[in-house]
VOGU-3710 file (C-alpha; in Angstrom, 3 decimals, decimal comma):
1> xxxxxxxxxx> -5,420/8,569/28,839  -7,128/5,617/27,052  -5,869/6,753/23,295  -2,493/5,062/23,990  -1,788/2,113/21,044  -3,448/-0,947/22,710  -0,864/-3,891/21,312  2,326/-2,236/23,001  0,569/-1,068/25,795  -1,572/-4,069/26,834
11> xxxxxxxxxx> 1,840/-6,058/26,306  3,705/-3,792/28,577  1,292/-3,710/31,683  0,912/-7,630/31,272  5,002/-7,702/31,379  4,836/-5,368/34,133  1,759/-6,689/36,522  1,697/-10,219/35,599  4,897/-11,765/33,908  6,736/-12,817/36,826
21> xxxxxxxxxx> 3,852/-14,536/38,782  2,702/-15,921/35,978  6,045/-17,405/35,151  6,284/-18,950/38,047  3,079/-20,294/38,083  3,085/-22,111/34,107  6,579/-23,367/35,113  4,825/-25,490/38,037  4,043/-28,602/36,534  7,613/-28,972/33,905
31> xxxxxxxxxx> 9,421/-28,151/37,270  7,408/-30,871/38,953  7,939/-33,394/36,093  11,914/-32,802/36,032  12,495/-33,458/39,302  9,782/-36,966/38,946  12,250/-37,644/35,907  15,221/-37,953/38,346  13,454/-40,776/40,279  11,051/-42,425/37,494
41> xxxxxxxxxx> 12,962/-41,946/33,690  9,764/-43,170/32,107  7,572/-42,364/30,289  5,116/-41,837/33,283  5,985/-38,161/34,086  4,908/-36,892/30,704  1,221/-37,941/32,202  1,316/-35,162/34,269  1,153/-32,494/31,639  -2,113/-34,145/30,998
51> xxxxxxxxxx> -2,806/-33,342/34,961  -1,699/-30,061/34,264  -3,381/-29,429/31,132  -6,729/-30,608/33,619  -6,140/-28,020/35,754  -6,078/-25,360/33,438  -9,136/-26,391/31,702  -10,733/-26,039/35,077  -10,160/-22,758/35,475  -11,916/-21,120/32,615
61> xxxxxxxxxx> -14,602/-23,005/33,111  -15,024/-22,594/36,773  -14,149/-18,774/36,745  -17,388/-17,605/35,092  -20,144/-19,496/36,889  -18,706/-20,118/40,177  -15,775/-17,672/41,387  -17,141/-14,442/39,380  -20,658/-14,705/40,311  -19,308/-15,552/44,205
71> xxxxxxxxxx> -16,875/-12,795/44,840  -16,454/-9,991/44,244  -13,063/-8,263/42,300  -11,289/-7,218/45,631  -11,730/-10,784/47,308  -10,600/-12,866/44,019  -7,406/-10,097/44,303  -7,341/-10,927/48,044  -7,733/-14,925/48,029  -5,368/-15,453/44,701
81> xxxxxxxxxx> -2,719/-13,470/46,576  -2,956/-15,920/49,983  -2,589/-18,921/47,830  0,191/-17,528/45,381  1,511/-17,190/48,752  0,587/-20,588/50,083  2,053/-22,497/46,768  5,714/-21,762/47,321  5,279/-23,993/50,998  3,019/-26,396/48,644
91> xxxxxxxxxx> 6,400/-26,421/46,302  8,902/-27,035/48,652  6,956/-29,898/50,698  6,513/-31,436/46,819  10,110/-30,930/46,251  11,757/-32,326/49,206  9,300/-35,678/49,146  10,790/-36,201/45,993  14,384/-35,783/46,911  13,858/-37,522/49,947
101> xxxxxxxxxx> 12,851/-40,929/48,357  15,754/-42,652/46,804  16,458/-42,993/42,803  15,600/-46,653/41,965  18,016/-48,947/40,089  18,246/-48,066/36,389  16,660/-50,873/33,981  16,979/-51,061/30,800  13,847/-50,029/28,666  12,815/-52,039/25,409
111> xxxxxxxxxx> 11,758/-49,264/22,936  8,977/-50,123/20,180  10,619/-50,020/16,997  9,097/-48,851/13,940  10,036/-49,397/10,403  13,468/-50,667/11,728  14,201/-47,367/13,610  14,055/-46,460/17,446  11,697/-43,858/17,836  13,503/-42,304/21,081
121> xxxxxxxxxx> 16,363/-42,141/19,019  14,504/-39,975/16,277  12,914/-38,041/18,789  16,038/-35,577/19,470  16,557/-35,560/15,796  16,754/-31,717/14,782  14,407/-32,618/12,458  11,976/-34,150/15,356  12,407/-30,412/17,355  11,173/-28,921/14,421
131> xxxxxxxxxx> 7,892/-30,677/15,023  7,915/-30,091/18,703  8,073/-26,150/17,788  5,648/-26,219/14,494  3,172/-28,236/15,538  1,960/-26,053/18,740  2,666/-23,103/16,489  0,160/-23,901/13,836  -2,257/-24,960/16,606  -2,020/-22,319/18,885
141> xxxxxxxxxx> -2,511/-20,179/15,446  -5,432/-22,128/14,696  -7,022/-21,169/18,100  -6,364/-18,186/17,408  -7,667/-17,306/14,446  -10,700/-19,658/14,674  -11,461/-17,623/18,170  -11,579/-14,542/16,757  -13,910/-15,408/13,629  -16,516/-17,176/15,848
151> xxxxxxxxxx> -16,662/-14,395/18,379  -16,405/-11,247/16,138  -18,076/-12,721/12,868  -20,218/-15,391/13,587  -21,804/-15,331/17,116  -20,819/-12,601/19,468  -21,803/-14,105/23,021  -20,210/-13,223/25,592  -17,262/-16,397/27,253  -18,088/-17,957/23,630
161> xxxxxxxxxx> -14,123/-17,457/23,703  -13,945/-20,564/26,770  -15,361/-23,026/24,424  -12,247/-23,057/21,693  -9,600/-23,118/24,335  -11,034/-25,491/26,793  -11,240/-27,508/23,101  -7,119/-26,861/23,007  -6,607/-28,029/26,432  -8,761/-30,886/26,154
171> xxxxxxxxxx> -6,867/-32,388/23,150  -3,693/-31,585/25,194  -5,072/-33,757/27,701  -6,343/-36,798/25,505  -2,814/-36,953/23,791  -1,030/-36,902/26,743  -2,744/-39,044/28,883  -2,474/-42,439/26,959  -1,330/-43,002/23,697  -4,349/-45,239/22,916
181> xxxxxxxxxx> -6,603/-42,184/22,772  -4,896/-40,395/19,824  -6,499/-41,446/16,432  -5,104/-39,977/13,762  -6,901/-41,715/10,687  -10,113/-41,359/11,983  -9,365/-37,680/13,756  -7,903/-36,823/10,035  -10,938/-37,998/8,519  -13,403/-35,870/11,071
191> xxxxxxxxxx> -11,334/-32,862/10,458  -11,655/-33,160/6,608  -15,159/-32,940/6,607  -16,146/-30,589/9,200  -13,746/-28,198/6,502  -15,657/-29,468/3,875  -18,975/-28,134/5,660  -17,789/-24,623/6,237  -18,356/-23,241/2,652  -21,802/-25,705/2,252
201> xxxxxxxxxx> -23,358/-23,486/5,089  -25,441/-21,156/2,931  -27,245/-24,361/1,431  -29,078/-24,765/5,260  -31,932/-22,918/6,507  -31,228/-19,764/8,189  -32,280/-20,758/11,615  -29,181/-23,733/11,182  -26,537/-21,612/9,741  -25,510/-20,183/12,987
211> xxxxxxxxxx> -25,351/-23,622/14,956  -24,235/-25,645/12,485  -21,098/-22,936/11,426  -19,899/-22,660/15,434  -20,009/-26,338/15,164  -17,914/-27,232/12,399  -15,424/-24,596/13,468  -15,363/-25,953/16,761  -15,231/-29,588/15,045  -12,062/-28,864/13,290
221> xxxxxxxxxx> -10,287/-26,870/16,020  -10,759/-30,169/18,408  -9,428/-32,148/14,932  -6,239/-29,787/14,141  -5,704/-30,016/17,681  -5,467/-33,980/18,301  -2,975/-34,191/14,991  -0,904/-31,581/16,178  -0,686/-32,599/19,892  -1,184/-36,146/19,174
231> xxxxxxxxxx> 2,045/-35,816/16,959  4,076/-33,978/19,056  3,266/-36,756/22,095  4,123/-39,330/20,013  7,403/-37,934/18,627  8,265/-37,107/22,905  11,808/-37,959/23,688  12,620/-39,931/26,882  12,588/-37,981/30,425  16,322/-36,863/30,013
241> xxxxxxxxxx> 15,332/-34,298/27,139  11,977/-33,449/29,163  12,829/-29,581/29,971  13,954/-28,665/26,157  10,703/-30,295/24,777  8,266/-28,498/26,919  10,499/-25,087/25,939  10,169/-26,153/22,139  6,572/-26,724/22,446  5,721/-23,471/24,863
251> xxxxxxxxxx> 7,797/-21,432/21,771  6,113/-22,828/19,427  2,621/-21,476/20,951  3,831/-18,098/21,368  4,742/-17,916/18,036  1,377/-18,975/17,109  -0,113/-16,114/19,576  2,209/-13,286/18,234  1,509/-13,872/14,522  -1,936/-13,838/15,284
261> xxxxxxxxxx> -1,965/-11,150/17,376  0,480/-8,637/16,627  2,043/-9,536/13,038  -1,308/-10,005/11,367  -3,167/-6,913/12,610  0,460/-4,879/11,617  1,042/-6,336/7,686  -2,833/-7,633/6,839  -6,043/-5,303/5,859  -8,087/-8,246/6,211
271> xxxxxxxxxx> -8,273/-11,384/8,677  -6,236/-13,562/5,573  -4,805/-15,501/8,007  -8,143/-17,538/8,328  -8,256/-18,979/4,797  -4,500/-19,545/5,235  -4,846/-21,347/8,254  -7,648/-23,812/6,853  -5,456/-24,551/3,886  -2,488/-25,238/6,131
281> xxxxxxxxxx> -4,396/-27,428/8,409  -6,509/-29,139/5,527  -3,024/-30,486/3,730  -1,724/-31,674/7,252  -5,046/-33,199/7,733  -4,899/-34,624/4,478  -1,287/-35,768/4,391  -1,568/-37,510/8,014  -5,107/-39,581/6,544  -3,251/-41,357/3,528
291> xxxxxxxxxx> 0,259/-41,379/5,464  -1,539/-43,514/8,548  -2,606/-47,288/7,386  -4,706/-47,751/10,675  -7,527/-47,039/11,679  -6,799/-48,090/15,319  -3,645/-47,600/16,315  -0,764/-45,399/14,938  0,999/-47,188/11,761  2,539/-44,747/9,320
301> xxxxxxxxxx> 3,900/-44,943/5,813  4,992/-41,488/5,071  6,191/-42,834/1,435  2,297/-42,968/0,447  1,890/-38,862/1,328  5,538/-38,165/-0,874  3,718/-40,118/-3,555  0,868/-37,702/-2,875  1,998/-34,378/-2,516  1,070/-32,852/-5,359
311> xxxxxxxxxx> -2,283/-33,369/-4,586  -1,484/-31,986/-1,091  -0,663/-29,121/-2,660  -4,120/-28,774/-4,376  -5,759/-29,642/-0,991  -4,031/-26,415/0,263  -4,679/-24,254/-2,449  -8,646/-25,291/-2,837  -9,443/-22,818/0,503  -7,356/-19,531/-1,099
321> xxxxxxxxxx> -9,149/-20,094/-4,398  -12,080/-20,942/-3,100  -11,920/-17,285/-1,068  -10,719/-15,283/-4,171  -13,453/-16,455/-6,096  -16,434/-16,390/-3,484  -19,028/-13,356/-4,573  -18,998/-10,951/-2,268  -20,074/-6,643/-2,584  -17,805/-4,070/-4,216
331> xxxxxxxxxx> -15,304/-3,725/-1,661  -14,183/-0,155/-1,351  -11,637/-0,046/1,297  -10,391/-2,174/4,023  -8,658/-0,559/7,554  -7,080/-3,323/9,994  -5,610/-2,494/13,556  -6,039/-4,127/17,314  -9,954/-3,163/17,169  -10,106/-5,372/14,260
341> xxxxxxxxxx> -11,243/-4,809/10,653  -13,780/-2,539/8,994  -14,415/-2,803/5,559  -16,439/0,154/3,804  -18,513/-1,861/0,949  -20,695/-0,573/-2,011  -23,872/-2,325/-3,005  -27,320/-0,628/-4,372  -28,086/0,602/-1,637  -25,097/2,925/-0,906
351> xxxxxxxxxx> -22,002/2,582/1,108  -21,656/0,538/4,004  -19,263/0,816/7,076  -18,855/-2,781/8,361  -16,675/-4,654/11,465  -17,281/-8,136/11,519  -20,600/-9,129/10,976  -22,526/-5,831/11,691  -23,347/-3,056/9,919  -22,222/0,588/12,071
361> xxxxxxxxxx> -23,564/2,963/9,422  -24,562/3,417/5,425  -25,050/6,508/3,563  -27,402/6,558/0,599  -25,978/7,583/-2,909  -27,359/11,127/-4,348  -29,425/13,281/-2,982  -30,302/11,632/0,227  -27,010/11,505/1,535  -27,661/13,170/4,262
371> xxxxxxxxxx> -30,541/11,775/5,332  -29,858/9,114/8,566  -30,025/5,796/7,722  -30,162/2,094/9,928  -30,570/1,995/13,393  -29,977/5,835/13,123  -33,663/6,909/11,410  -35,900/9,613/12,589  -38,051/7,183/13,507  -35,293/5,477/15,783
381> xxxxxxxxxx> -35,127/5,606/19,853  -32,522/8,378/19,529  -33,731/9,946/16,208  -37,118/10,759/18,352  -35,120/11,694/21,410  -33,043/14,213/19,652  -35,898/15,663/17,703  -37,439/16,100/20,933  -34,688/17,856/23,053  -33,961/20,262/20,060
391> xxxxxxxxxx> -38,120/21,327/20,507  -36,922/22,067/23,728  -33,741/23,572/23,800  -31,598/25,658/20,816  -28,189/24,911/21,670  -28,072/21,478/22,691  -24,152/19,653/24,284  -24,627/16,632/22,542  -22,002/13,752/23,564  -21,565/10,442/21,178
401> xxxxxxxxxx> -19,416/8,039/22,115  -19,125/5,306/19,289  -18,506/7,422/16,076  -19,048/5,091/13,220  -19,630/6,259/9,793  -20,876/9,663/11,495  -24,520/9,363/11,021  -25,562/10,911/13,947  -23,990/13,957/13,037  -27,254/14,551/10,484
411> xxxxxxxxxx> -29,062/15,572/13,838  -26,617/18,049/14,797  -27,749/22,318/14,136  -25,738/25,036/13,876  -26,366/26,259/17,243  -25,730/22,513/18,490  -22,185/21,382/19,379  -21,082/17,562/19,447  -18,112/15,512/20,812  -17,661/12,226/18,699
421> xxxxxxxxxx> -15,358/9,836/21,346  -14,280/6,962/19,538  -11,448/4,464/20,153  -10,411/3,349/17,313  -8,551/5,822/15,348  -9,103/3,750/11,734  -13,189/4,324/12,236  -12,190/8,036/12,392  -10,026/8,145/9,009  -12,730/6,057/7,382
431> xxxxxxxxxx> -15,564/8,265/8,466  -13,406/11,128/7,428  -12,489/9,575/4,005  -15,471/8,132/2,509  -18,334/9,318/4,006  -19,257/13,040/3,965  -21,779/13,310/7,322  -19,215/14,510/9,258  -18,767/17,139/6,292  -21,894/18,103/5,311
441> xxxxxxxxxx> -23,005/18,283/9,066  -23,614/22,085/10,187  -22,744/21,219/13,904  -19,880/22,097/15,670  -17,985/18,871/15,815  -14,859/18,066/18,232  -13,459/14,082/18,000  -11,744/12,647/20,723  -9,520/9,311/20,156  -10,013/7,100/23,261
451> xxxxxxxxxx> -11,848/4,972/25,405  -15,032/6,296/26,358  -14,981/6,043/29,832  -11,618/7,428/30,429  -12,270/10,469/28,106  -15,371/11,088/29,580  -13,570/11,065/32,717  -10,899/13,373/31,584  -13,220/15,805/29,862  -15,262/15,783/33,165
461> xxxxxxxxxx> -18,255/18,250/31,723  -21,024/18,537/33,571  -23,429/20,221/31,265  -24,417/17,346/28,822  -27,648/17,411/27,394  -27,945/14,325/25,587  -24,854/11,620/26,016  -25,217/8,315/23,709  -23,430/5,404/24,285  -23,191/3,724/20,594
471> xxxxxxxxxx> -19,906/1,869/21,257  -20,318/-1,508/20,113  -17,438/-4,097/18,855  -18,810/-5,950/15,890  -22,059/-6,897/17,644  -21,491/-6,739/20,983  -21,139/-3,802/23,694  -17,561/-3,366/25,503  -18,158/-5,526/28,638  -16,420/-2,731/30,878
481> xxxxxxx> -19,484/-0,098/29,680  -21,980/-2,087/31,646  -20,897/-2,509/34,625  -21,872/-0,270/37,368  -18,038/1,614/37,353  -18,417/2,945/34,061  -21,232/5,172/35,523
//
């Protein structure tokens, strides 16, 4: 009916339609690498997850510029489903080459030892599969998080999203690859100051704020990334432990995922989990710089970051203060729910209704209250237009889909009757709560809780005079409202 609560239900048709396959599919290449483990015991096979990790990054990036723009929905549907079919033959061929050839003689392996210690022995510590689960958590967290300020705060552009994860995968494949690659002093170091940059953005010329704020994001996401990755390769056990690693690791990032994107949105009014993230990642990033005594290659003293760790601590804490003491407007209410967060804020102008980085209403203070404001002024596109169908016509069907603060409601007359159609139920309450258009409006007002489309759908009237489409998310218009199926 499209006013169903998006979380449970989007998690429930993904179980549903796409679990299974899926399943199947992501358990390819640890499938692939157990059975390799039964003929090579190295530390070969764990290459492949680099392969894998390849793969994957070719997808997103192929997807929008060369299988979108090439076919159409129904022959993507129609060509995925003949090679999901295909890959089972692909499997089995794969799987009975490698049972076929026979399981070399064992040879004993020389292990590097470090600090006196065997590091495969370690590895299967319990303290080691902590880090195998931790590690991908608070990376998978940081993608997270990071994703959703760049797209919904900083620059909404549409596929913006492929650029952070294709920067996960990549450091997925660097650390996996070769250990050579993985440079934790100097990737430490990197990390530290593209977090320093962050808060010296408002020092730059407008025109490089933008840029120059994607980039250090996406600086540090590539930074977190290599330390977490590049310590969870390096703490890998041998090929015998193989299947419970990858599990550890693969729980870890779904933790990551659901406290992102279900706890947060449930317990926070705000998106806190962004200043808590870059203090978490600034004292790992800090502890792994003084605890690594090479530049080149990985030699660790964790004594020197015990010695440290009280100022680890402050390294964590200097992000949270820094947040509760930046200046910001009078903040009179925050709402948080799947949609996002909307903050209503008072300055001297009046109040402000605001998701993201955009403005989606203000009412002025006084006696002007009532008079439309923003992109919503009688000099606006639809200020004229509804001016000029009331000269026309008395009673007007008026249909608004994208309520916001409820300034549009300042056009409506008596004899008028409007149907506000918004989707997210907290814009409603706030509109309701500390703005008064809806209120003070003389028009006959029904609200609908849903998605556009589908209510329109439902509601099926045919004698609209005037139907706006204001629906915007933070600064950008649902995708699915362009295309030619929403009309």
């Amino acid at each position: 009916m499209g006013s169903e609560s998006p979380t449970f239900h989007l998690l429930w048709m993904l179980m549903v339609h796409v679990a299974l396959p899926y399943f199947v599919l992501s358990s390819t290449g640890l499938l692939v690498q157990a059975w390799l483990s039964y003929r090579d015991n190295s530390e070969r096979v764990y290459r492949l997850y680099a392969l894998s990790n390849a793969g994957s990054l070719a997808a997103p990036l192929s997807y929008p510029f060369v299988v979108e723009p090439l076919l159409s929905v129904s022959n993507q549907s129609l060509v995925w489903s003949l090679m999901f079919c295909l890959f089972p033959l692909i499997q089995g061929v794969v799987a009975v080459g490698l049972f076929r050839v026979p399981a070399p003689a064992k040879q004993p392996t020389n292990t590097p030892m470090v600090h006196g210690t065997s590091h495969k022995s370690t590895a299967s510590s319990w303290r080691a599969r902590s880090f195998w689960m931790a590690l991908p958590a608070l990376a998978s967290t940081t993608l997270l998080v990071v994703t959703n300020h760049v797209c919904q705060n900083v620059a909404v552009v549409p596929f913006l999203w492929v650029l952070p994860l294709s920067l996960y995968l990549l450091s997925f494949i660097i650390c996996f690859d070769s250990p050579q690659w993985y440079k934790p002093k100097l990737t430490a170091t990197v990390t530290l100051v593209s977090i320093c940059c962050i808060p010296l953005l408002k020092i730059l010329p407008d025109h490089l704020q933008l840029l120059t704020e994607v980039s250090s994001y996406m600086v540090m996401l590539l930074g977190v990334c290599l330390l977490c990755h590049g310590e969870v390769a390096r703490l890998k056990p041998d090929a015998s432990k193989l299947t419970q690693y990858y599990m550890l690791m693969a729980g870890g990032g779904a933790v990551g995922g659901i406290i992102v994107a279900i706890i947060c949105p449930l317990l926070l009014t705000t998106h806190f989990e962004l200043p808590v993230s870059l203090a978490f990642v600034t004292g790992m990033a800090f502890v792994i710089f003084f605890a690594y005594r090479n530049w080149s290659r990985p030699d660790y003293d964790w004594s020197i970051a015990h010695r440290l760790r009280y100022a680890a601590i402050s390294v964590i804490a200097a992000p949270l203060i820094a947040m509760a003491f930046a200046p910001h407007d009078e903040l009179i209410a925050s709402e948080r729910n799947f949609f996002g967060v909307l903050k209503v804020v008072k300055d001297d102008s009046g109040l402000k209704l605001i998701h993201g980085s955009t403005i989606h209403g203000m009412q002025l203070t006084g006696p002007r209250s009532s008079v439309p404001t923003t992109y919503y002024g009688e000099q606006s596109g639809i200020g004229l237009l509804l001016n000029a169908h009331q000269r026309l016509k008395q009673d007007l069907n008026i249909d608004v889909v994208g309520l916001g603060c409820g300034v549009l409601a300042t056009y409506g007359r008596a004899t008028d009757r409007m149907h506000m159609i918004e989707i997210n139920p907290a814009v409603i309450s706030i509109a309701n709560t500390h703005f008064s258009f809806l209120r003070d409006s003389k028009v006959k007002i029904s609200t609908h809780v849903g998605d556009g489309r589908l209510v329109l759908e439902r509601m099926g009237r045919e004698g609209v005079d005037v139907l706006i489409l204001d629906a915007f998310s933070s600064d950008a218009i649902p995708a699915h409202l362009l295309t030619r199926e929403a009309f």
